[in-house]
C-alpha positions in Angstrom: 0.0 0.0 0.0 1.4 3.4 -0.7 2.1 6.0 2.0 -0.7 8.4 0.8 -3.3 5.5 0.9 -1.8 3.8 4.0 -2.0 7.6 5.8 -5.6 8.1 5.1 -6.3 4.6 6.6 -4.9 4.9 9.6 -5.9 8.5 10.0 -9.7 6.9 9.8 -9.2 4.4 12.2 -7.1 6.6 14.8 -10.4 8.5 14.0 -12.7 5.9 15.1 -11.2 5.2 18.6 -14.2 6.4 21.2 -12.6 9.5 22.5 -12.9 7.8 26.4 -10.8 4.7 25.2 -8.3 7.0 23.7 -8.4 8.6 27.5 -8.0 5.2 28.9 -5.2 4.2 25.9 -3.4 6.8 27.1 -2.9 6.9 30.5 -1.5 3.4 30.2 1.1 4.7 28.0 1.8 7.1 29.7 2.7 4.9 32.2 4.5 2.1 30.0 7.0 5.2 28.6 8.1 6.9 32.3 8.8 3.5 33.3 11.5 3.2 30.7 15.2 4.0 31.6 16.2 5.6 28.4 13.1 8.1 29.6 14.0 8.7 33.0 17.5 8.9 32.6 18.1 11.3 29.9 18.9 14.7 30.4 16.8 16.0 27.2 13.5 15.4 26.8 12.1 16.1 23.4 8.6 15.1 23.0 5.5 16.4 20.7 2.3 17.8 21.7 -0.4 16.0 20.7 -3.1 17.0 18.6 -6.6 16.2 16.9 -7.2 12.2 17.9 -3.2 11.8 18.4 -2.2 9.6 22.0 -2.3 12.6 24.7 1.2 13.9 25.3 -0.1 16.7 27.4 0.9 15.4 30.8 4.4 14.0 30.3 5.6 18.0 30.2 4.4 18.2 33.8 5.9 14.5 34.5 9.5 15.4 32.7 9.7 18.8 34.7 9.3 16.9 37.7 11.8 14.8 37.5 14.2 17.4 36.5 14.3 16.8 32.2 15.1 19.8 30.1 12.2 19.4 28.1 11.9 20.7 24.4 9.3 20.9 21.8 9.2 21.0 18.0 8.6 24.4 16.2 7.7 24.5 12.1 10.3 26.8 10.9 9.6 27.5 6.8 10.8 23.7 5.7 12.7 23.0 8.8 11.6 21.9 12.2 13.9 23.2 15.5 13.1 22.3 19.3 12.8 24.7 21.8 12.5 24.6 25.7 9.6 24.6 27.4 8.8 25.1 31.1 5.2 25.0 30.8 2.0 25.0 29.0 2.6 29.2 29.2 5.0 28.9 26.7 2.9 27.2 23.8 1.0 28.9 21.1 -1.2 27.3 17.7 1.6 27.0 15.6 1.8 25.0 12.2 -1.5 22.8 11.5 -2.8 24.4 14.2 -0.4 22.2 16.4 0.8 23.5 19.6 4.3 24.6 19.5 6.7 26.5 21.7 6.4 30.8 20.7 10.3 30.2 20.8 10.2 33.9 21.9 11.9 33.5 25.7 12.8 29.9 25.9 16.2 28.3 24.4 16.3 26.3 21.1 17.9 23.0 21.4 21.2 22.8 20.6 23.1 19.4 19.9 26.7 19.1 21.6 28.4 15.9 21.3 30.3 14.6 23.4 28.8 16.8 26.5 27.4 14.0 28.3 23.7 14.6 28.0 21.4 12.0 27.3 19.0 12.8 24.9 15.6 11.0 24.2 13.2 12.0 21.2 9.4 11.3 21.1 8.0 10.6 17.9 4.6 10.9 16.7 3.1 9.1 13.9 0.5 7.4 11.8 2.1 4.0 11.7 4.8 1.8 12.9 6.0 -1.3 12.4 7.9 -4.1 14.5 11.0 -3.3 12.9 11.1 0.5 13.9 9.9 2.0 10.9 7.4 5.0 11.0 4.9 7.0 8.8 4.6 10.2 9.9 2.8 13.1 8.5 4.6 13.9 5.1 6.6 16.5 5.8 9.7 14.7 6.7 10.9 17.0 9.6 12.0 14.5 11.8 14.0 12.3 9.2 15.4 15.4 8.4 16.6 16.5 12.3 17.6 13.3 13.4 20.7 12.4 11.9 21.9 15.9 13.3 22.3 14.6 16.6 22.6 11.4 18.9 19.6 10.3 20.6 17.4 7.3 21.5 14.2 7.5 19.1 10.4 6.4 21.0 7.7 5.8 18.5 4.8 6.4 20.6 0.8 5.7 19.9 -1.7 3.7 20.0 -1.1 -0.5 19.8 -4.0 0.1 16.6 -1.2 1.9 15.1 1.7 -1.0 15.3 0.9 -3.0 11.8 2.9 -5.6 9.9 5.0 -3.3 7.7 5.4 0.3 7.0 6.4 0.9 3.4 10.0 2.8 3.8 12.7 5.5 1.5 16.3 5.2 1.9 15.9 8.5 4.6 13.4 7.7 7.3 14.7 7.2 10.2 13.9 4.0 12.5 13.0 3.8 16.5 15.0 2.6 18.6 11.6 1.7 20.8 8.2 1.6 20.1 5.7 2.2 23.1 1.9 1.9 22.8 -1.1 1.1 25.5 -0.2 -2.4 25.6 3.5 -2.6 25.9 7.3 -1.6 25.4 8.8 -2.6 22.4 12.4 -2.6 21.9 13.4 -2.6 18.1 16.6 -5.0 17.1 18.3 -2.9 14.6 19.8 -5.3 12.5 23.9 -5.1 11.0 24.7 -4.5 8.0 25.6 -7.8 7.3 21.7 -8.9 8.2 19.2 -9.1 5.7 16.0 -6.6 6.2 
């Protein structure tokens, strides 16, 4: 199935999940990812805010502040996508697809230092994953396009209606490293180049 066809599906049945089961959905994730070590021990925290019938991200920026994260969000920049800090929900505007994003006006933008120590953990939204890491996201490519800028562990998270047999893939998207949904925590074996896909 092509991407364009394969995004429209799963945008339907994302859709179609009663909006108090994607409540429920949620808090259990929410509770599967901050159980994870690569969550609670990373330094940088950079997560999406969720919007329309997207898994609610909305109360892992109070969570990660609590337990001391620098947290950072993404902001649509022309055809690029930066992070910026926030340190609460004060600091987010309607941004790009009407997605909120950080104003970027008072808080830092994420900067990637390597070799500085910091553990740095990424949250990715999506359409659609599969078991061997790979993701459909929106289109726009943004993340494909940030993450090879910088080292750090790379969550898929959404709903397990989202996890399906394969995710049709170009040379440039960029694989998790986990996968975590309402019904569990899965860690993606990347396989060596001499592997076969």
């Amino acid at each position: 199935m092509e991407k364009e066809a394969l995004r429209k599906e799963m945008n339907k049945l994302r859709d179609a999940i009663d909006e108090d089961k994607r409540r429920q959905k949620s808090e259990k994730a929410f509770v599967y990812l901050t159980s994870m070590d690569v969550v609670n021990d990373c330094d940088d925290f950079l997560m999406f805010f969720s919007t329309r019938s997207e898994i609610d991200t909305i109360p892992l920026l109070a969570w990660a502040l609590e337990h001391g994260k620098k947290v950072y969000a993404p902001k649509i920049e022309g055809k690029r996508m930066s992070f910026y800090e926030v340190t609460s929900l004060d600091d987010l505007v309607p941004g790009a697809f009407g997605i909120l994003e950080p104003s970027g006006i008072d808080t830092g933008v994420f900067r990637y230092k390597e070799g500085d120590g910091r553990n740095v953990t990424v949250l990715f939204p999506g359409l659609a994953f599969d078991l061997n890491g790979n993701r459909i996201g929106y289109g726009a490519g943004y993340y494909d396009h940030f993450m090879p800028q910088i080292k750090g562990t790379a969550v898929g998270y959404c709903f397990d209606e989202q996890i399906i047999d394969r995710v049709p893939i170009a040379k440039y998207d960029y694989r998790m490293d986990y996968l975590v949904t309402d019904q569990e925590i899965i860690r993606i074996r990347k396989k060596t180049v001499t592997e076969k896909e």
